[in-house]
N, CA, C and O atoms as a GROMACS GRO file, in nm:
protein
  336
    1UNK      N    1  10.714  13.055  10.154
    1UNK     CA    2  10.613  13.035  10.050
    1UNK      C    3  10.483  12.987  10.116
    1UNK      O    4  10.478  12.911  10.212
    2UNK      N    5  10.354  13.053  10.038
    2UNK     CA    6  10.268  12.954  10.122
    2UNK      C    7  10.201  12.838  10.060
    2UNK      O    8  10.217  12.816   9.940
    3UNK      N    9  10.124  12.759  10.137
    3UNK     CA   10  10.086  12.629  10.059
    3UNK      C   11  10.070  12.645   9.947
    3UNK      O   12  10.152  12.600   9.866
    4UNK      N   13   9.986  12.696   9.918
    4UNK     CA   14   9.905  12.775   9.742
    4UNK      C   15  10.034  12.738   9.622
    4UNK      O   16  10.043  12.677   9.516
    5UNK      N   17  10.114  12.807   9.704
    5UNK     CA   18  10.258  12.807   9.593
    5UNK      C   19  10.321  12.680   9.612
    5UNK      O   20  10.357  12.605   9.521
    6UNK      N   21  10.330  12.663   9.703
    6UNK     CA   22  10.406  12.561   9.740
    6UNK      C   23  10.380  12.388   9.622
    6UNK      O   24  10.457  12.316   9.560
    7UNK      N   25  10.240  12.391   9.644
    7UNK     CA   26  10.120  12.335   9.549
    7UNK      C   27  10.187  12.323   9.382
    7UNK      O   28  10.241  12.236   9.315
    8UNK      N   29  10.152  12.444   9.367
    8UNK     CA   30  10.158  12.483   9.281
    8UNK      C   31  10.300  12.459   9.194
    8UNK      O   32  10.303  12.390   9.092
    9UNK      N   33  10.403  12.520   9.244
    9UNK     CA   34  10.566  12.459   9.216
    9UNK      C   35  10.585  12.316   9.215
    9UNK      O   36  10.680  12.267   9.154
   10UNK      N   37  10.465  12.215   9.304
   10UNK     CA   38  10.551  12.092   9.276
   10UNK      C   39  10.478  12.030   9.164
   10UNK      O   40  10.541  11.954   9.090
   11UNK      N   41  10.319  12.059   9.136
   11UNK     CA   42  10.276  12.067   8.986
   11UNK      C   43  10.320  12.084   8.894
   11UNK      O   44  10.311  12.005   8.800
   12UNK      N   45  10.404  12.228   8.891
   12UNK     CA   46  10.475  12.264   8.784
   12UNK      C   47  10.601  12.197   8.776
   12UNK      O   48  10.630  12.180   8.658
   13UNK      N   49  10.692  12.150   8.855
   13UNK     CA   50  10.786  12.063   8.851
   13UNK      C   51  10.769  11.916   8.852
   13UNK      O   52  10.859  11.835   8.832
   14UNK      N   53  10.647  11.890   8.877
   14UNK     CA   54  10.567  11.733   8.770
   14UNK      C   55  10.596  11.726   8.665
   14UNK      O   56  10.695  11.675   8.611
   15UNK      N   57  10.439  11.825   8.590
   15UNK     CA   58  10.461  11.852   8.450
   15UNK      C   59  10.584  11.897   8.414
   15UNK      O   60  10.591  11.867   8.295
   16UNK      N   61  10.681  11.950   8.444
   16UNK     CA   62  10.825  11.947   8.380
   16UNK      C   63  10.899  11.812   8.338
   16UNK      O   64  10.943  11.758   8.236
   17UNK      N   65  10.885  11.782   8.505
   17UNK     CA   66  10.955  11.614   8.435
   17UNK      C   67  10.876  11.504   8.354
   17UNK      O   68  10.928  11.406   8.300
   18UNK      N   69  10.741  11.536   8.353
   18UNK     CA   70  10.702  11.436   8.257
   18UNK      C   71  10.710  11.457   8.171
   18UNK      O   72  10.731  11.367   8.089
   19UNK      N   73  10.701  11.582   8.134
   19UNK     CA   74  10.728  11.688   7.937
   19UNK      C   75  10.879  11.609   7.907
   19UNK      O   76  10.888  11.549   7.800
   20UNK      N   77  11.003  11.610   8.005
   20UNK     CA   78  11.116  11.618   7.964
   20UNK      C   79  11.142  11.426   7.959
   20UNK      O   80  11.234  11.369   7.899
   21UNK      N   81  11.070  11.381   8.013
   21UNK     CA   82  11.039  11.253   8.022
   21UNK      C   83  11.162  11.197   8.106
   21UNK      O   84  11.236  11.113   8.055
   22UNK      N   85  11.175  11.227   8.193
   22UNK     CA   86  11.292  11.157   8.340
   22UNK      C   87  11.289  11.056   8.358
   22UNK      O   88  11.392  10.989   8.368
   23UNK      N   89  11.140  10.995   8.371
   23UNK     CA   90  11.106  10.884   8.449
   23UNK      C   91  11.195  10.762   8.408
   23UNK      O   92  11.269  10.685   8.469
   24UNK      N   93  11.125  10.789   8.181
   24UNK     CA   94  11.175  10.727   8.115
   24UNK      C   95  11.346  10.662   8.104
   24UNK      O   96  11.402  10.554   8.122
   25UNK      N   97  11.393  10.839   8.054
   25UNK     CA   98  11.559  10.839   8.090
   25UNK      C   99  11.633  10.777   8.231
   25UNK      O  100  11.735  10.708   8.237
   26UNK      N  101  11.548  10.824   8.338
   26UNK     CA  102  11.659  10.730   8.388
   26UNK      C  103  11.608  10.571   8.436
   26UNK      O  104  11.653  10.526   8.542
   27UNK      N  105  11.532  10.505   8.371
   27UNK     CA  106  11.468  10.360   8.376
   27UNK      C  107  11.540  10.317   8.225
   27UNK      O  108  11.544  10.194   8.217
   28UNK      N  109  11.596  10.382   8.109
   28UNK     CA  110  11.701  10.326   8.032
   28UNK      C  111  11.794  10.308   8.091
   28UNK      O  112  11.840  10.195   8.103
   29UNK      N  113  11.870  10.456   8.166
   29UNK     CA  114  12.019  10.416   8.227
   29UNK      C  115  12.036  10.316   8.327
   29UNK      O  116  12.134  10.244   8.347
   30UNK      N  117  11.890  10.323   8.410
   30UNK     CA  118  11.974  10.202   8.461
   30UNK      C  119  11.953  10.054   8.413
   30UNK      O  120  11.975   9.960   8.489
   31UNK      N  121  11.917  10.040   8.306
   31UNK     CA  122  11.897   9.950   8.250
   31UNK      C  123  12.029   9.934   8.199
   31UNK      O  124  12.080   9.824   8.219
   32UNK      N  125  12.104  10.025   8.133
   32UNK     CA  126  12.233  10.021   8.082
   32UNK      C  127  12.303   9.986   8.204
   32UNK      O  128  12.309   9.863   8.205
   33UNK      N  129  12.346  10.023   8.284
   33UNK     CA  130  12.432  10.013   8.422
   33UNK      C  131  12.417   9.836   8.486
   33UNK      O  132  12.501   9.772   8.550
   34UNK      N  133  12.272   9.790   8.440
   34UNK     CA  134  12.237   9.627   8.471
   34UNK      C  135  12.373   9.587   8.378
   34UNK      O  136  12.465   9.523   8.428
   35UNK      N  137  12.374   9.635   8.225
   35UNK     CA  138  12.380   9.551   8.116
   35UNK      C  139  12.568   9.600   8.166
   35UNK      O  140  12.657   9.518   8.144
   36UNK      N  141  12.597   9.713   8.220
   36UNK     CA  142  12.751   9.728   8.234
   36UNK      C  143  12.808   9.628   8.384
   36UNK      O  144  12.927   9.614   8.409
   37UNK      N  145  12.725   9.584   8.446
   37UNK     CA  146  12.769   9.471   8.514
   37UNK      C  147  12.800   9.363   8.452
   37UNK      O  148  12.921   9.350   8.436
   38UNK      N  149  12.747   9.295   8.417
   38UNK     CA  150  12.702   9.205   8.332
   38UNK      C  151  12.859   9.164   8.288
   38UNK      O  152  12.944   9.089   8.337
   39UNK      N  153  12.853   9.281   8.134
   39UNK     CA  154  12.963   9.277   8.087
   39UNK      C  155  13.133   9.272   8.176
   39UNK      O  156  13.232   9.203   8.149
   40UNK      N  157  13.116   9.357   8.267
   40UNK     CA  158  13.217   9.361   8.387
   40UNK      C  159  13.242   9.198   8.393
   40UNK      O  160  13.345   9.142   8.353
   41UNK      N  161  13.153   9.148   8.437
   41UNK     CA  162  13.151   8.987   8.475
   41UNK      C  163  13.226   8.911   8.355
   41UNK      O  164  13.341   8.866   8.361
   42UNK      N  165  13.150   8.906   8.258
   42UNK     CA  166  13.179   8.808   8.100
   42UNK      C  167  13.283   8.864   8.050
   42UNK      O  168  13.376   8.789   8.020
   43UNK      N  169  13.296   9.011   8.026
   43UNK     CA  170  13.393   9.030   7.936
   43UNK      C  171  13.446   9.163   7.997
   43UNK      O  172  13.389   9.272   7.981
   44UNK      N  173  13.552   9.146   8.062
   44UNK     CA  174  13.614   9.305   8.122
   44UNK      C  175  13.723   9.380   8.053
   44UNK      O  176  13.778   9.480   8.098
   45UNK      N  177  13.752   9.312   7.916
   45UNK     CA  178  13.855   9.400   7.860
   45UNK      C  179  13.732   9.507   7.778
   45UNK      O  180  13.738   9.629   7.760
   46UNK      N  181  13.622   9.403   7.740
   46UNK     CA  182  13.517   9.510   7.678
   46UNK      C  183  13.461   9.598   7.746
   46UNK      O  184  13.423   9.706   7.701
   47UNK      N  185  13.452   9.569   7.834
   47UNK     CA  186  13.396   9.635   7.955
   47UNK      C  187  13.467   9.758   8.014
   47UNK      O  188  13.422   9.850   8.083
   48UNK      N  189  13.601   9.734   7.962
   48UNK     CA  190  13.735   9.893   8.033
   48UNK      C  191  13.694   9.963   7.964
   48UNK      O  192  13.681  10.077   8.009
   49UNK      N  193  13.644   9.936   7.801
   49UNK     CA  194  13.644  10.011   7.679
   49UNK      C  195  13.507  10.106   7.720
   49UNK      O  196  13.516  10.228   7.734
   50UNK      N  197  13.405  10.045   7.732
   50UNK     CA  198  13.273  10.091   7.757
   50UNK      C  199  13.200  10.150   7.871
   50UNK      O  200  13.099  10.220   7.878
   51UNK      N  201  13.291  10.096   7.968
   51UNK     CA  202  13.211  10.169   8.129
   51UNK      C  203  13.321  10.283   8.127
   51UNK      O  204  13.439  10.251   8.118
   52UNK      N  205  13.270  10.457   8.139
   52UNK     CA  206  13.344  10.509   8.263
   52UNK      C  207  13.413  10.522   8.313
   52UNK      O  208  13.386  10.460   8.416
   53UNK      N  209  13.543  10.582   8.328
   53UNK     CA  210  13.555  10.596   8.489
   53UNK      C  211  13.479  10.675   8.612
   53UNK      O  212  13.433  10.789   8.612
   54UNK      N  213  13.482  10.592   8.698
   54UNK     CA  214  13.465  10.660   8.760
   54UNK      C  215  13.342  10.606   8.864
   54UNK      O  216  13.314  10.639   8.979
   55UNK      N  217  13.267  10.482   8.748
   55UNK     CA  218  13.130  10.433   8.778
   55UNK      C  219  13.156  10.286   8.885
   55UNK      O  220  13.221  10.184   8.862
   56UNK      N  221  13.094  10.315   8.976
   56UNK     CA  222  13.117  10.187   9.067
   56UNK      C  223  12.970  10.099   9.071
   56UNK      O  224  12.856  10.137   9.097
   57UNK      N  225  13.024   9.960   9.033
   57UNK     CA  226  12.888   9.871   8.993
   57UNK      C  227  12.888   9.817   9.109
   57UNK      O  228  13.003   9.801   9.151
   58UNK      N  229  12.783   9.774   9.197
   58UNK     CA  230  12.759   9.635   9.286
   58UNK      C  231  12.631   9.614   9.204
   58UNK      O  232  12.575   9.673   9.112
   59UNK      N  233  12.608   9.481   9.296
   59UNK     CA  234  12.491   9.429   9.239
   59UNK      C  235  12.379   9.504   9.220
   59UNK      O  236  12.388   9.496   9.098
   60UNK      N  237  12.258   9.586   9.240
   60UNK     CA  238  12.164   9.643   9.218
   60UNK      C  239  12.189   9.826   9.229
   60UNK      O  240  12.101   9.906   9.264
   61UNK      N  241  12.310   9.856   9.195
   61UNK     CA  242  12.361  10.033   9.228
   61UNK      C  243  12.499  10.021   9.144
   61UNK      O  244  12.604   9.957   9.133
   62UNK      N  245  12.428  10.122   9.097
   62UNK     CA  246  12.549  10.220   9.041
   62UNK      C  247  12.593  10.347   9.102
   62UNK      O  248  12.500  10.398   9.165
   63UNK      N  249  12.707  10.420   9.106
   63UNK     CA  250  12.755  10.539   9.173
   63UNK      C  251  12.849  10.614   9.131
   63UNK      O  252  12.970  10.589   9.135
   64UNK      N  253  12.796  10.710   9.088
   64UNK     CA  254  12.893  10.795   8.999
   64UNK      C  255  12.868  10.938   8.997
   64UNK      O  256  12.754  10.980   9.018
   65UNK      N  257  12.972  11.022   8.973
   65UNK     CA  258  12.976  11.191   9.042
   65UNK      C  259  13.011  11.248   8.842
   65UNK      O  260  13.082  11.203   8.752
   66UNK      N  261  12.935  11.339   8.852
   66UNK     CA  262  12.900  11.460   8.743
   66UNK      C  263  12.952  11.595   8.840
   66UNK      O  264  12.883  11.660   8.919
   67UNK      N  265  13.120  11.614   8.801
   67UNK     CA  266  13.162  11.739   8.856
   67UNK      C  267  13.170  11.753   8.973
   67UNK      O  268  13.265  11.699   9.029
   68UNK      N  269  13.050  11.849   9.073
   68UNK     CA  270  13.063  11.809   9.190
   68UNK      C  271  12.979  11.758   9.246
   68UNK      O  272  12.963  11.781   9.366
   69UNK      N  273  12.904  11.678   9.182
   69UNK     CA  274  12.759  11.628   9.274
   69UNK      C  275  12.755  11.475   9.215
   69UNK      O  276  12.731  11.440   9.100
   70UNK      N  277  12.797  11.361   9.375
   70UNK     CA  278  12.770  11.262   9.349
   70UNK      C  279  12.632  11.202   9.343
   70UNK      O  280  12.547  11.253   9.416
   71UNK      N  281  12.585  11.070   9.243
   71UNK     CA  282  12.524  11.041   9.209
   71UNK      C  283  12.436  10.856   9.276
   71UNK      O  284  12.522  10.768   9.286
   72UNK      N  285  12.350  10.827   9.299
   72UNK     CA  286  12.380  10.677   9.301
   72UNK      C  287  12.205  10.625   9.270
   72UNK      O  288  12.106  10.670   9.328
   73UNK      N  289  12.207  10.521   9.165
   73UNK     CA  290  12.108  10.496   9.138
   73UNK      C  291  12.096  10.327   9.234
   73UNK      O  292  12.198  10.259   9.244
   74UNK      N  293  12.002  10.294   9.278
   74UNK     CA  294  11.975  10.192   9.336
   74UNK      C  295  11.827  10.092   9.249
   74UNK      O  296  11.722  10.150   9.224
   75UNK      N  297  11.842   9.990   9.226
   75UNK     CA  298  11.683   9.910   9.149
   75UNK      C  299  11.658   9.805   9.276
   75UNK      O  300  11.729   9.722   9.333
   76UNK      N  301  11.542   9.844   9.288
   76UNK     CA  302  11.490   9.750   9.424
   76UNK      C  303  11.354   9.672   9.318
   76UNK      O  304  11.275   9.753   9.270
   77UNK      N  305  11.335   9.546   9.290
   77UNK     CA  306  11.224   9.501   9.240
   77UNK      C  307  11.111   9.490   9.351
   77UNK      O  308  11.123   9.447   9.466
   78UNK      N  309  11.018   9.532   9.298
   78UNK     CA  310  10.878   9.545   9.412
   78UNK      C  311  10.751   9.611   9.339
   78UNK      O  312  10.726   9.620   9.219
   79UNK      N  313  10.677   9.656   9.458
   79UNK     CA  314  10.540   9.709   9.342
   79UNK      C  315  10.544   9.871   9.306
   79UNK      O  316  10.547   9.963   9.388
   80UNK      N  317  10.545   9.881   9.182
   80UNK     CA  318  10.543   9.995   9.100
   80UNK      C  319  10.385  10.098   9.124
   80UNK      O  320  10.263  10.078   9.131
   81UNK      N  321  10.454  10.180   9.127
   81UNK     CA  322  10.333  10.327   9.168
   81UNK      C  323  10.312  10.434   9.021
   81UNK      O  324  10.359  10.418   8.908
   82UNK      N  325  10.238  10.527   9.066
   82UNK     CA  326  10.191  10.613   8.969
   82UNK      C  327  10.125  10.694   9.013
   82UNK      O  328  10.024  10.682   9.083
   83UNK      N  329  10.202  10.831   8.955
   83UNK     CA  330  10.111  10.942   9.011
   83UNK      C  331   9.959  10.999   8.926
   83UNK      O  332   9.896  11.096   8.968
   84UNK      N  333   9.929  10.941   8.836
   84UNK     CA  334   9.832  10.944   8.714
   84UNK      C  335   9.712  10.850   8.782
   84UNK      O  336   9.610  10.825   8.718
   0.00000   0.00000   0.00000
């Protein structure tokens, strides 16, 4: 491909994910995945009911596979960016 396109595709795969709103979705989940530690800790019979299998919590990561492609979200607190 040449630059031009190249350009161009990751524009268009911007505006995709901001239309479909990603950023958003996955800054809920892992907000949920905070709140499924948590519970792990306080209350783990509620916690069998509600997490997953499959989902492995440590402290700031979650890790979990959709079929065949594993997954792992990590939250590092620090300074926040923007492509806008």
């Amino acid at each position: 491909m040449a630059p031009e396109e190249i350009r161009a595709d990751v524009e268009r795969r911007k505006r995709r994910a901001k239309d479909l709103k990603i950023r958003e979705i996955l800054w809920d989940l892992e907000k949920s995945f905070r709140s499924y530690k948590h519970w792990l800790r306080d209350d783990p019979q509620f916690a069998k009911r509600v997490v997953y299998p499959g989902i492995e919590l440590s402290d700031d990561e979650a890790q979990f596979s959709l079929g065949q492609t594993a997954s792992k979200l990590i939250y590092r607190k620090g300074k926040g960016s923007s492509a806008e």
